[in-house]
C-alpha positions as a printed Julia matrix, in Angstrom:
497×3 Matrix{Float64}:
 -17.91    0.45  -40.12
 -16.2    -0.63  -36.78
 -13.74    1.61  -37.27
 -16.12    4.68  -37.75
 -17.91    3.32  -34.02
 -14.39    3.09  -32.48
 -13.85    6.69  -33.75
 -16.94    8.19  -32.52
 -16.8     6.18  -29.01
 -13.03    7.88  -28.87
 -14.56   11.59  -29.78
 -17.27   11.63  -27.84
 -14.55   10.37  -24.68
 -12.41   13.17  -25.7
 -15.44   15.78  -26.05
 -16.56   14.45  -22.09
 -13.59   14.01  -20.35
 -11.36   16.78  -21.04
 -13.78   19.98  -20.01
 -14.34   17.54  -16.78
 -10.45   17.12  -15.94
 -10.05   21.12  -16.25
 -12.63   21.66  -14.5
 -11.68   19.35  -11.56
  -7.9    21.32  -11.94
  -9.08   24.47  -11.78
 -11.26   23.74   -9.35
 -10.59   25.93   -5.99
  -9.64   28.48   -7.79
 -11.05   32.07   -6.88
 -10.65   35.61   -7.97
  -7.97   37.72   -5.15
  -9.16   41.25   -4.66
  -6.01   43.32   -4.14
  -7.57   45.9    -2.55
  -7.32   44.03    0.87
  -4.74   41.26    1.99
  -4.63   37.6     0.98
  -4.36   34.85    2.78
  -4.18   30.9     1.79
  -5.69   28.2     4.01
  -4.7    24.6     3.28
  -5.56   22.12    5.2
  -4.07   18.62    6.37
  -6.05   16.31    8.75
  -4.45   12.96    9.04
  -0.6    11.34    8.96
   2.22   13.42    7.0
   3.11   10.97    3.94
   4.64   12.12    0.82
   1.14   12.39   -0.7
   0.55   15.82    2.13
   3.91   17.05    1.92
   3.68   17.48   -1.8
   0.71   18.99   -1.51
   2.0    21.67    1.02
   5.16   22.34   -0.7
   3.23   23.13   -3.92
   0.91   25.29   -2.4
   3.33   27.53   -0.43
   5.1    27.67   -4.23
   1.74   28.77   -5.34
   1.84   31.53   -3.1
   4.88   32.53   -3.6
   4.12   32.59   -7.28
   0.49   34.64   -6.45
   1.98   37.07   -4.31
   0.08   35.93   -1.29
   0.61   37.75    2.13
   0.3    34.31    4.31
  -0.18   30.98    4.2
  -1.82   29.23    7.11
  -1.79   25.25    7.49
  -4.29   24.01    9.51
  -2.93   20.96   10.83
  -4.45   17.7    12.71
  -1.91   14.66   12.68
  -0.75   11.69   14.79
   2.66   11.87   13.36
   4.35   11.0     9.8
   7.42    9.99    8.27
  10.74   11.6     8.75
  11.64   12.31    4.98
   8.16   13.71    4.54
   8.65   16.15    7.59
  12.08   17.41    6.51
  10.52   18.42    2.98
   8.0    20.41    4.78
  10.29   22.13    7.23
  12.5    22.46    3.93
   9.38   24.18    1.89
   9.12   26.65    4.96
  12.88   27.7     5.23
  13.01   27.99    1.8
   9.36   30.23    1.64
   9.59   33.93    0.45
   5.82   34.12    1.8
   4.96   33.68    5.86
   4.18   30.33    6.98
   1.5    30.15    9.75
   0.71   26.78   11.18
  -2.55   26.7    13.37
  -2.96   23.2    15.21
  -6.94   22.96   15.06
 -10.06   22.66   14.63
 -10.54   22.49   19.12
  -9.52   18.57   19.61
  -6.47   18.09   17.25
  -3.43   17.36   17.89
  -0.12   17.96   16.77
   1.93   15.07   17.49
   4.81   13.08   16.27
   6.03   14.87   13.26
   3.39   17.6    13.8
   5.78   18.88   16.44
   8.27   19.71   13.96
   6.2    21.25   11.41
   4.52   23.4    14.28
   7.65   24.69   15.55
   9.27   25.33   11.84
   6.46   27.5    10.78
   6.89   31.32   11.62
   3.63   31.86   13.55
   2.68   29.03   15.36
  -0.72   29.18   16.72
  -3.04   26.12   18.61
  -6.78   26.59   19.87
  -8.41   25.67   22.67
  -8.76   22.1    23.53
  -5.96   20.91   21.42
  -2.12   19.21   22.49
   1.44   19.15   21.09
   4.25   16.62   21.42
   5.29   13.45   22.08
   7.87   13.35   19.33
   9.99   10.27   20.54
  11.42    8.54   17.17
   9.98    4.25   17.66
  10.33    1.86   15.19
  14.21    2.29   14.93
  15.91    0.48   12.05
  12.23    0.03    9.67
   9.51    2.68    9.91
   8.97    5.63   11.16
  11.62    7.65   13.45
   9.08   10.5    13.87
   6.57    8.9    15.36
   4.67    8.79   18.72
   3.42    5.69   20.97
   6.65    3.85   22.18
   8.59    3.77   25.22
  12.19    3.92   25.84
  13.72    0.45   25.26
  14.06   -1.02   28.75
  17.78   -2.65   29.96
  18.23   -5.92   30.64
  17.42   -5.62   34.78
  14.02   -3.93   33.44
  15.35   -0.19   34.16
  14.28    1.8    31.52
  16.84    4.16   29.99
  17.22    7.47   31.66
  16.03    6.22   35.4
  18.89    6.66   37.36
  21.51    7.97   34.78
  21.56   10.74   31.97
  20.55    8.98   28.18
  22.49   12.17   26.7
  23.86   15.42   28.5
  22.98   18.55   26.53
  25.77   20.53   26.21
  26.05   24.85   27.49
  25.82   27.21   24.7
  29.38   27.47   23.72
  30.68   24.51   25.36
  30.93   20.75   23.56
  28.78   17.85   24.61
  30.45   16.21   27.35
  30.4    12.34   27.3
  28.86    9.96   29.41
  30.71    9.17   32.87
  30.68    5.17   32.55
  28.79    4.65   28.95
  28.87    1.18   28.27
  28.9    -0.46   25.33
  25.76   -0.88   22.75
  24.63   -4.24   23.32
  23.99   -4.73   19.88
  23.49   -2.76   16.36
  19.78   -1.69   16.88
  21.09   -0.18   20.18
  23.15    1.81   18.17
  21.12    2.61   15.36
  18.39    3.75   17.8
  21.23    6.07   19.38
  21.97    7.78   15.89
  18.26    7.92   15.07
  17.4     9.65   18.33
  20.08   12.15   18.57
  19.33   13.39   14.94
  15.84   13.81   15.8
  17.16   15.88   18.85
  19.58   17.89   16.88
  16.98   18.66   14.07
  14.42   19.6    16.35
  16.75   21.73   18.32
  17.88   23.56   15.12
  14.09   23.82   14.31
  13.11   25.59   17.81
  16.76   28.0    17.46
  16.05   29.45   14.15
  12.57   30.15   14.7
  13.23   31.51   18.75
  10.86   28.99   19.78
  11.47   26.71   23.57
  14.81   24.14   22.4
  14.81   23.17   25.89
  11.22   21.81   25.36
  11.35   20.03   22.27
  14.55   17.99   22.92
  12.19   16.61   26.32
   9.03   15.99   23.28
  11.81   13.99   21.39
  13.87   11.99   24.35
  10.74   11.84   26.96
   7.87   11.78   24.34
   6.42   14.86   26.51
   2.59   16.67   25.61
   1.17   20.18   26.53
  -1.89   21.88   26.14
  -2.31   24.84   24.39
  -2.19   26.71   27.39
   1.25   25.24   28.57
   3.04   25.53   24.9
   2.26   29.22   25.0
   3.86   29.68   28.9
   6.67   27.32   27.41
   6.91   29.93   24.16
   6.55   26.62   22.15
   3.53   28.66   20.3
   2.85   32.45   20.04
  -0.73   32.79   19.5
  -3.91   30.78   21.2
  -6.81   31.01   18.55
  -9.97   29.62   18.27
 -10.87   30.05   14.54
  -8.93   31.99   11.16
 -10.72   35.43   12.08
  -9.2    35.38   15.64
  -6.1    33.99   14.23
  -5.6    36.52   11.68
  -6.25   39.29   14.57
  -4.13   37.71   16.54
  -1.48   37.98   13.75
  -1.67   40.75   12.63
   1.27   43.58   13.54
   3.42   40.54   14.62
   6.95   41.0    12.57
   8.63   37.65   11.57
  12.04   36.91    9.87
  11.28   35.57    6.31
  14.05   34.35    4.19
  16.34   36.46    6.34
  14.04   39.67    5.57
  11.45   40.6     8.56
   7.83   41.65    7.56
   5.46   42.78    9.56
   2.26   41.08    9.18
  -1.06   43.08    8.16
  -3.54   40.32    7.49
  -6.24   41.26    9.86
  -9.46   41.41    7.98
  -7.94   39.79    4.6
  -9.54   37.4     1.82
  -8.98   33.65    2.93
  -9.05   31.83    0.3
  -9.6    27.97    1.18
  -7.26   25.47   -1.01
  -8.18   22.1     0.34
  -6.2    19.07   -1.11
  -8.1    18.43   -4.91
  -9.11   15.14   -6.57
  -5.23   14.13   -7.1
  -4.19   14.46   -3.96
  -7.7    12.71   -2.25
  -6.91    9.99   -4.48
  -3.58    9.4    -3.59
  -4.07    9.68   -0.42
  -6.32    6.64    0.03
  -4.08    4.72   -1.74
  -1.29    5.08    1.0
  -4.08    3.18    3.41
  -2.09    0.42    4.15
  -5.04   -1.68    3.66
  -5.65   -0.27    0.41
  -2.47   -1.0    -0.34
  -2.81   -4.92    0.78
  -5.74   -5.42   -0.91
  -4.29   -4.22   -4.45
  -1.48   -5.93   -3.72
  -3.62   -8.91   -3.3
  -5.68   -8.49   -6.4
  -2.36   -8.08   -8.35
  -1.35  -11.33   -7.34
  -4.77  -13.03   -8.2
  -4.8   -11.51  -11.95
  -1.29  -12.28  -12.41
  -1.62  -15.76  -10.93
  -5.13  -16.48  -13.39
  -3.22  -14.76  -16.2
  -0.1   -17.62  -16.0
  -2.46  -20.39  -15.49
  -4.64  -19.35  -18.38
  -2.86  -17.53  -20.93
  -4.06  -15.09  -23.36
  -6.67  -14.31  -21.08
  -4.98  -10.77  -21.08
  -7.44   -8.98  -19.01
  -6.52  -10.68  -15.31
  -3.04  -10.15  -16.24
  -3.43   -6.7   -17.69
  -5.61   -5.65  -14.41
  -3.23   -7.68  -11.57
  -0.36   -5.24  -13.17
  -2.18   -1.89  -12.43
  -2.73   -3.28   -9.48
   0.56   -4.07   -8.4
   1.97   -0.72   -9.85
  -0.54    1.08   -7.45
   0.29   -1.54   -4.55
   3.82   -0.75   -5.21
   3.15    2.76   -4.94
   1.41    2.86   -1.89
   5.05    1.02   -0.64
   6.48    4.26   -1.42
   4.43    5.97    1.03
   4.12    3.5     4.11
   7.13    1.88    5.28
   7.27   -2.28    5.02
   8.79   -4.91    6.23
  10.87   -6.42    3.01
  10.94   -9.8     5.44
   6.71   -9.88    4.91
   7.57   -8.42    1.77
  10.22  -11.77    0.63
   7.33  -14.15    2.16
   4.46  -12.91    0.34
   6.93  -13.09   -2.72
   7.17  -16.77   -1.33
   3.56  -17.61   -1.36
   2.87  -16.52   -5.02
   5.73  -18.65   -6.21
   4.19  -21.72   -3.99
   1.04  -20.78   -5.9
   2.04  -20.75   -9.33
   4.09  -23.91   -8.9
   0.94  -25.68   -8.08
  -0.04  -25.26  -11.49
   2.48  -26.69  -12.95
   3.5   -29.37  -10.36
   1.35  -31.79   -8.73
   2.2   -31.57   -4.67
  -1.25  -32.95   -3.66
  -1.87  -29.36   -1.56
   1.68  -29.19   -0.05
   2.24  -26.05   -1.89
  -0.72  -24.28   -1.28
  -0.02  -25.09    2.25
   2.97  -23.72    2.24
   1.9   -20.67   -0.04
  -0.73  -20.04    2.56
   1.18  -20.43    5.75
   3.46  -17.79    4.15
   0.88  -15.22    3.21
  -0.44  -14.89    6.0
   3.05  -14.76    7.99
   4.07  -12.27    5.74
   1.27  -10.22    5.87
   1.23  -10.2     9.33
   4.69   -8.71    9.3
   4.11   -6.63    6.33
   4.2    -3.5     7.66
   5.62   -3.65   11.08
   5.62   -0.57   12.73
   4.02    1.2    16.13
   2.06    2.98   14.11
  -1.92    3.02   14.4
  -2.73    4.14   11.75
  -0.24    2.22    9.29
  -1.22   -1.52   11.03
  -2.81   -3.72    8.68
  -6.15   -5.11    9.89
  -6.02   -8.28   11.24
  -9.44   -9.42   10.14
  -8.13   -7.7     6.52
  -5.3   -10.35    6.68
  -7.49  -13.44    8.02
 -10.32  -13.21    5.61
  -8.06  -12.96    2.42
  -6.02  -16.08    3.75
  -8.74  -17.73    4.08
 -10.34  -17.2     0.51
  -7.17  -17.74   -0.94
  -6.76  -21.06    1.22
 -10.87  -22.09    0.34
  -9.46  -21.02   -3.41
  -6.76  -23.08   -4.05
  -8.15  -26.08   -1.84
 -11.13  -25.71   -3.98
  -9.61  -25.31   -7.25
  -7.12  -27.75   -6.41
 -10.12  -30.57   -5.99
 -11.19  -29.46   -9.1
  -7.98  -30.41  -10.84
  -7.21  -33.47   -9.16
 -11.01  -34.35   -9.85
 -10.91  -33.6   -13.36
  -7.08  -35.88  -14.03
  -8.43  -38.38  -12.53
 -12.03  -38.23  -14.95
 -11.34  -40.78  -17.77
 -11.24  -38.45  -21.37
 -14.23  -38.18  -23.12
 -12.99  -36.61  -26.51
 -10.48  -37.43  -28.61
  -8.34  -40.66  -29.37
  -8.37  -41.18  -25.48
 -12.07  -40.85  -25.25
 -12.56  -43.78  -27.61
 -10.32  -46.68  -26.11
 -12.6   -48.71  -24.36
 -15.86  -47.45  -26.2
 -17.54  -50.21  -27.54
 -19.34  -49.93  -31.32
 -20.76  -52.44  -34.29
 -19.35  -53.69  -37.35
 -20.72  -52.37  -40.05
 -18.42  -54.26  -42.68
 -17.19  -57.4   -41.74
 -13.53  -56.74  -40.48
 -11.52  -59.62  -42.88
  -9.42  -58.37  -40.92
  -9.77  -54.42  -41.71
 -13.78  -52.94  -42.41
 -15.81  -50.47  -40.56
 -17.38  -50.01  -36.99
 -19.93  -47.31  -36.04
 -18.92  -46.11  -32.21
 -20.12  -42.71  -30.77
 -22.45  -42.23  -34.12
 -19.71  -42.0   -36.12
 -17.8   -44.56  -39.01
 -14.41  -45.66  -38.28
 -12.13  -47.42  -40.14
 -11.01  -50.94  -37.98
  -9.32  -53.98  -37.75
  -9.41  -57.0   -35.93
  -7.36  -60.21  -35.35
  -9.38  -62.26  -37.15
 -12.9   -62.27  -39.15
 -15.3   -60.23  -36.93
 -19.31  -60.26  -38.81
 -21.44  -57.64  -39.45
 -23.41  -56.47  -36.68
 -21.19  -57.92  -33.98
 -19.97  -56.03  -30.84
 -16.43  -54.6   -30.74
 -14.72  -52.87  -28.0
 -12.04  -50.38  -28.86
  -8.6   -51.36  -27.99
  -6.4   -48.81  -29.42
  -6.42  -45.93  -32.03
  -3.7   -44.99  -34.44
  -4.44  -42.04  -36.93
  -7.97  -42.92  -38.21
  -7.77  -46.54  -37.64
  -9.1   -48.09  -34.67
  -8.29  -51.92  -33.15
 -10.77  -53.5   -32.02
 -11.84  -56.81  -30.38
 -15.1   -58.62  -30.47
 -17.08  -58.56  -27.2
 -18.62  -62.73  -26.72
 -22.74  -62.8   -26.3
 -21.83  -62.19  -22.31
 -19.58  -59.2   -22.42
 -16.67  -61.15  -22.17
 -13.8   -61.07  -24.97
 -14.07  -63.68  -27.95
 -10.57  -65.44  -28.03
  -9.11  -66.24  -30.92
  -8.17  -69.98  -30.48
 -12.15  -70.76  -29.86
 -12.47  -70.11  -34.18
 -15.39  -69.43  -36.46
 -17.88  -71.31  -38.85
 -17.33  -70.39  -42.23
């Protein structure tokens, strides 16, 4: 019978679930009239992680594989990760359909790593009311090297780099890079590591701005000086070509233009064409929210609390079966933001602290510990200039203080409950007092707790006399007779026969 219910609950799962799922992937979808042109809008409003550049790169292959005449981007970012921006400038290069990239709606920005993906597309378009730039790499050495929001790293006299002397001289076409006239010395290995990191960004956005005949000049100053334009000012730089307010102007705007494609040029007729919108689906919405670095904390979190309840009560199975999806998607989400592995080590810390208080009695000391070092480490968890990747500090305070109130809490509880004197067992009946039911000569019976036990006594102990349990051993108990005052009957004071 159960396994008839189990059957039907699995069918009628099946029957529900799988129409829904091809529904949601085939959702967006829309019949392409090939009597007029067709164009693909995708849009990507927020930080480039490897959650957006996935989705771009499989849409442009979409396209490719559709036949498309254009794909536009529609783009509104503070900035991203390098590897994420290199596989979108990648998925452009490597595109056998034109790339447009059109920094709107009015108020966006394209900052940060959106610099690069503007300038990589092959029409690059902004409208009105919206900025570009400020590509200087911060974070050097853990986090994000495309990224705006940080100054140059001041000397030790408090000059900042580049007042009064050249950070890098860009060499003439043709010519090498000459060297610095007196270049002294990094001070140390992040000074050095922030030189590498800086003049890669430089070359790659240089390369970037070459191929596609866009201002070089311009976007080395975005990466070394962290420099922003309007919309206005990119297109007198020729950082953009077009100035466009929405897709119909855009497309105008576009269309005639001839761009170099895979090393083929096409001229673009897309005015008037079918725009078919393919927003980022279910999948990608999802995944997406998990790379919220607070998300990501508080799975991380709830990982460690079914984990922890599943080692201090096993065979629970269900905390411990739902703190390991929650880690796997924590862990996931690490893939996307960068960490700190130093918050990373002491969170580590603080679980061990916390499962050693199971097992070992410190009196608190390590949940002290365990606390003081998950909140430390979450503090420095993911350490980075970024506004949008800082954890929230109220986030961090209120979960180390429930899992302080917890363990303090719980903690009592234990020490409470040791210290409670048993009530079942052999332990719960030393000290229990009870009445002879057969005189113990010196072995008969005693009633304690309701029940008949077997008992002996030093000595002859009468029916209906007081005992007190001294001791148990298997089913026999030793008792002692309690005197008409409470106090023990000794044996030298003797009985009348």
């Amino acid at each position: 019978m159960m396994n008839r219910y189990w059957r039907m609950i699995i069918f009628l799962f099946l029957v529900l679930t799988v129409p829904l799922t091809a529904a949601l992937d085939t959702a967006g979808e829309e019949k392409v009239d090939t009597g007029r042109p067709v164009v693909a809008r995708i849009v990507v409003d927020g930080p480039i992680t490897p959650v957006s550049a996935d989705y771009i790169q499989k849409q442009i292959e979409r396209a490719q594989i559709e036949g498309l005449d254009l794909v536009v981007l529609q783009l509104d970012t503070p900035g991203g990760l390098v590897s994420s921006t290199r596989q979108i400038v990648k998925a452009f290069f490597g595109s056998k359909v034109p790339i447009a990239v059109h920094v709107g709606p009015p108020g966006a920005r394209a900052a940060s790593a959106g610099v690069f993906i503007t300038m990589a597309a092959h029409v690059a378009a902004m409208a009105p009311g919206t900025n570009i730039g400020a590509a200087h790499p911060v974070n050097v050495g853990g986090g994000n090297p495309l990224s705006p929001g940080k100054e140059d790293q001041k000397e030790e006299g408090g000059r900042k780099k580049g007042e009064g002397e050249e950070i890098a001289k860009v060499a003439e076409p043709g010519t090498r890079n000459p060297e610095p006239e007196s270049e002294a010395p990094a001070s140390d290995d992040a000074d050095v590591m922030g030189q590498k990191v800086l003049n890669d960004t430089v070359a790659f956005i240089r390369s970037i701005a070459e191929k596609q005949g866009r201002n070089a000049d311009w976007a080395e100053r975005a990466v070394r000086e962290s420099v922003s334009v309007t919309e206005t000012e990119a297109l007198e730089l020729n950082v953009i070509d077009i100035i466009a307010e929405d897709m119909e102007e855009l497309l105008a705007a576009m269309d005639g233009m001839t761009v170099k494609v895979s090393g083929e040029e096409i001229v673009l007729a897309v005015k008037g064409a079918t725009v078919l919108d393919r927003p980022m689906g279910w999948r990608y919405r999802v995944l997406g929210t998990l790379s919220d670095p607070n998300i990501a904390y508080i799975l991380m979190m709830l990982g460690i609390y079914g984990l922890f309840f599943e080692l201090a009560n096993p065979g629970v199975i269900f905390p411990g079966v739902l703190g390991g999806i929650f880690l796997i998607l924590a862990f996931f989400s690490f893939q996307v933001i960068p960490i700190n592995y130093a918050g990373f080590l002491l969170i580590f810390l603080a679980v061990i602290l916390f499962i050693l208080e199971v097992t070992v009695v410190s009196y608190g000391m390590l949940s002290v510990g365990g606390v003081v070092a998950l909140f430390l480490g979450s503090i420095m968890l993911f350490d980075t200039a970024e506004p949008y990747y800082k954890l929230s500090l109220s986030l961090v305070v209120g979960v180390t203080v429930f899992t302080a109130l917890f363990f303090i809490l719980g903690l009592g509880l234990v020490i409470r409950d040791k210290r409670k004197k048993p009530t079942t067992g052999a332990e719960g009946l030393i000290g229990e007092t009870g009445v002879v039911t057969v005189p113990l000569t010196p072995q008969g019976t005693v009633k304690v707790h309701g029940e008949i036990w077997r008992a002996e006594a030093q000595g002859q102990v009468e029916a209906g006399c007081k005992v007190r349990v001294k001791a148990v051993e298997g089913m026999l108990l030793t008792v002692e007779e309690i005197g008409p005052e409470g106090g023990i009957v000794k044996e030298e004071e003797g009985r009348e026969d």
